[in-house]
TIKOLDO-227688 format. One line per field, with one value per residue (C-alpha): x, y, z; residue in one letter; residue number from 1. Coordinates in steps of 0.2 Angstrom, whole numbers, plus 5000, padded with zeros to 4 digits. Each point is the difference from the previous one (the first is absolute). Example, Ala and Ser with C-alpha at 12.3 -4.5 7.8 and 13.67 -1.06 7.14 Angstrom:
BEGIN
X: 5062,5006
Y: 4978,5017
Z: 5039,4997
nuvo: A,S
doke: 1,2
END
This chain:
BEGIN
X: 5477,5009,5000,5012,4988,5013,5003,4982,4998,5011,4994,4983,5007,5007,4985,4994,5012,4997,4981,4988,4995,4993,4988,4995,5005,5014,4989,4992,5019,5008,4987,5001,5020,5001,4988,5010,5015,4994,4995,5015,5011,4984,5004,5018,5001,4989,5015,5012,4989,4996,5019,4999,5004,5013,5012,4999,5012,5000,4996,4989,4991,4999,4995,4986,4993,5001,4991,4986,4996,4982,5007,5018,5009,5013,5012,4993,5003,5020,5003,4993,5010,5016,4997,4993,5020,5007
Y: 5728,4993,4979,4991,4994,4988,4990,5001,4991,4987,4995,4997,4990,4991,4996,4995,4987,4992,5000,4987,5009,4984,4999,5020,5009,5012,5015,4995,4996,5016,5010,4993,5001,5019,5004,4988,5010,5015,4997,4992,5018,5009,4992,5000,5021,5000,4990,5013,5015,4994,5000,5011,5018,4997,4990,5014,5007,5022,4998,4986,5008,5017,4989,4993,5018,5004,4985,5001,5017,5004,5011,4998,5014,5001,5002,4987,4987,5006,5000,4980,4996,5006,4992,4982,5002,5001
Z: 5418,4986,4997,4990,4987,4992,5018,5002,4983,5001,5017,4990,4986,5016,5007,4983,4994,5017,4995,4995,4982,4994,5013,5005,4983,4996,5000,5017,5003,4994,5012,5016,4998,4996,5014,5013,4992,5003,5016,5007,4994,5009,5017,4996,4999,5015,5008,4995,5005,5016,5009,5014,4996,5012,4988,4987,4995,4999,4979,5001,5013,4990,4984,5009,5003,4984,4996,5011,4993,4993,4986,4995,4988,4989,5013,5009,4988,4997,5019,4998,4985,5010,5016,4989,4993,5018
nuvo: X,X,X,X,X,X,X,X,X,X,X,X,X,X,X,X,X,X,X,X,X,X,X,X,X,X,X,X,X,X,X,X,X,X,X,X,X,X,X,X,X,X,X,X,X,X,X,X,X,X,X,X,X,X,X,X,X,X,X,X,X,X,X,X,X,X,X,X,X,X,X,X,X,X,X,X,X,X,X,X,X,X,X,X,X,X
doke: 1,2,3,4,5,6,7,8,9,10,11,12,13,14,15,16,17,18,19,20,21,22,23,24,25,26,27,28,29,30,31,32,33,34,35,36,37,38,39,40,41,42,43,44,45,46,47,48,49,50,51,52,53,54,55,56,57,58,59,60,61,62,63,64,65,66,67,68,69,70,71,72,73,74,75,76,77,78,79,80,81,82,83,84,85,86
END
């Protein structure tokens, strides 16, 4: 699973420019923004990932698969780049 670090980030500095720094502290600040961040890409993958298999289309389906994998190979990893590129 892959997150788009740089929406993730400026949703935190969100958060923070809407924060009282005088009266919690940047650091205390900057820390509780990154996790809320963090954790609101979490349940937003965990949306995505939870659409019934049934809405799938035949690659997503097949990249799923793939994904879910224990041990992926080389070959594994080219047949994902193609279908990501679909």
């Amino acid at each position: 699973m892959t997150y788009d670090r740089s929406a993730i980030m400026r949703r935190a500095w969100e958060i923070i420019r809407k924060a009282d720094v005088a009266r919690f502290g940047l650091n205390v600040i900057k820390r509780n923004a990154l996790r809320a961040a963090w954790q609101e890409a979490k349940f937003a993958a965990e949306d995505a990932a939870a659409r019934p298999v049934a809405e799938l289309s035949a690659a997503e389906k097949e990249l799923v698969c793939i994904e879910n994998k224990n041990r992926q190979t080389d070959a594994d990893q080219r047949r994902m780049e193609e279908l990501r590129r679909i």
